[in-house]
C-alpha positions in Angstrom: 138.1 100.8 44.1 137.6 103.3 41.4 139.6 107.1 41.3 137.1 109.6 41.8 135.3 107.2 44.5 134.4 108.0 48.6 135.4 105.4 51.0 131.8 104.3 52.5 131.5 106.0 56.2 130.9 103.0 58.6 128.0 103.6 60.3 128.8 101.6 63.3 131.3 104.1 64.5 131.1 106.6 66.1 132.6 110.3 66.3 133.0 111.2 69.5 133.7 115.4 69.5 133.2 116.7 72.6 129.5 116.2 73.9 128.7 116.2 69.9 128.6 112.6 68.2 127.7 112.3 64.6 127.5 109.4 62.2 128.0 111.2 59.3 131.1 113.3 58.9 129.8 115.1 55.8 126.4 116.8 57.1 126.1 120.2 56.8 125.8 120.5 61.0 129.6 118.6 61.1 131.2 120.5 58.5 129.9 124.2 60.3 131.4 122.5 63.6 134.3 121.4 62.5 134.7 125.2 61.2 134.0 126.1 64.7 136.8 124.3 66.3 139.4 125.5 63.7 141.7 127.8 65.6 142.5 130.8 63.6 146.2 131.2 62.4 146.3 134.7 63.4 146.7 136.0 66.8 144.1 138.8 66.5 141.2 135.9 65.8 142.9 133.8 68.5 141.2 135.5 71.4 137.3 135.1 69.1 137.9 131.4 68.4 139.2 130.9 72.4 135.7 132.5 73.7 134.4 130.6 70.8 135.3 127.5 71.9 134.8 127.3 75.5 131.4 128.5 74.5 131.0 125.3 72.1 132.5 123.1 75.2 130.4 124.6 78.0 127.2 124.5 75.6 126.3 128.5 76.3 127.1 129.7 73.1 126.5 134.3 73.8 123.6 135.1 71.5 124.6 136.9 67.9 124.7 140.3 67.7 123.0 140.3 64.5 119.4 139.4 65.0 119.3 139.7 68.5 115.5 140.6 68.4 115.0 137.6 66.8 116.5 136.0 69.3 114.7 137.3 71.8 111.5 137.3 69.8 112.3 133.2 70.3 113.0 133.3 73.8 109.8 135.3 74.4 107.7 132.7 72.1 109.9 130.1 74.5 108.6 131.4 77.6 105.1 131.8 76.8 105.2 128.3 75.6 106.4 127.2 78.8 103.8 129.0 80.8 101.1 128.0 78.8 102.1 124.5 79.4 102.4 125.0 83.0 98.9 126.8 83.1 97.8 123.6 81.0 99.3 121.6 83.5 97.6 123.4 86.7 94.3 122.9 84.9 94.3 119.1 84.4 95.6 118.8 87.9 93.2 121.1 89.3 90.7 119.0 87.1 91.9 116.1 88.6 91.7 117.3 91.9 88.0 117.4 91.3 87.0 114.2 90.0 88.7 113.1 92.9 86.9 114.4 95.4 83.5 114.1 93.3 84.5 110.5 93.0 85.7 110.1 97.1 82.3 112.0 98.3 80.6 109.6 95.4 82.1 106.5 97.4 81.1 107.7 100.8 77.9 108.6 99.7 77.4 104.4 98.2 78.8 103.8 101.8 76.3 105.6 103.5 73.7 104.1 101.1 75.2 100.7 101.8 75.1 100.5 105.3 71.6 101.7 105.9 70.6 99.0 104.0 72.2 96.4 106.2 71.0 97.9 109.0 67.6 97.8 107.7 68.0 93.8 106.6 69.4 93.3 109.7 66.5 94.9 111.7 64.2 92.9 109.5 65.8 89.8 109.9 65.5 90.3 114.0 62.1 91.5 113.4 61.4 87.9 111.4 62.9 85.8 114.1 61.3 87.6 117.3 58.0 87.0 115.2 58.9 83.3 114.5 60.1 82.7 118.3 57.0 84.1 119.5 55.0 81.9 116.9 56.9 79.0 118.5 56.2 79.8 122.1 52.0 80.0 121.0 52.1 76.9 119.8 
């Protein structure tokens, strides 16, 4: 191996950091966490990097004080999202709900249709019989 070279990063394993895992210990994402999880050498910070990390390890991380109308700008946008896909939802079920019962009174309807003409080959064929008994008992 040459100076100056990395040792390859084997892909097969796996860094298990809490409820993180990344394969690649040089991303942007695992080099800003790892900054995260530093504690601070100085007792004043000690108290921000403890809040900080129980944050990180319950996954509610408090919302920035800078940009906090963004933030809420996002959860806004995040909320109307998610009532426009429950309203999309109520709509197709609704729409559902309607070809279902178009389709049920549909099937009743072929019923209906179905059995009146049995009834009505069946009333013929009774019809043909009598008339061919009768035929039999004139001759």
């Amino acid at each position: 191996m040459e100076e100056g070279e990395q040792i390859p990063f084997h892909y097969n394993e796996e860094i298990d950091w809490g409820n993180y895992k990344s394969q690649d210990l040089h991303s942007p994402l695992h080099q800003k966490l790892a900054a995260a999880k530093e504690i601070p050498k100085n007792k004043e910070n000690k108290e921000t990097a403890t809040s900080r990390e129980a944050a990180w390890r319950s996954r509610r991380r408090p919302l920035p004080q800078s940009g906090t109308a963004s933030v809420a700008r996002k959860y806004e946008d995040l909320a109307d999202v998610r009532k426009e896909v429950a309203e999309t939802h109520l709509r197709i079920l609704k729409q559902f709900e309607d070809y279902h019962n178009r389709r049920m009174k549909e099937e009743q309807e072929e019923n209906r249709i179905r059995k009146q003409q049995e009834e009505v080959l069946f009333n013929l064929e009774v019809e043909i019989k009598k008339n061919q008994l009768r035929k039999l008992k004139e001759n």
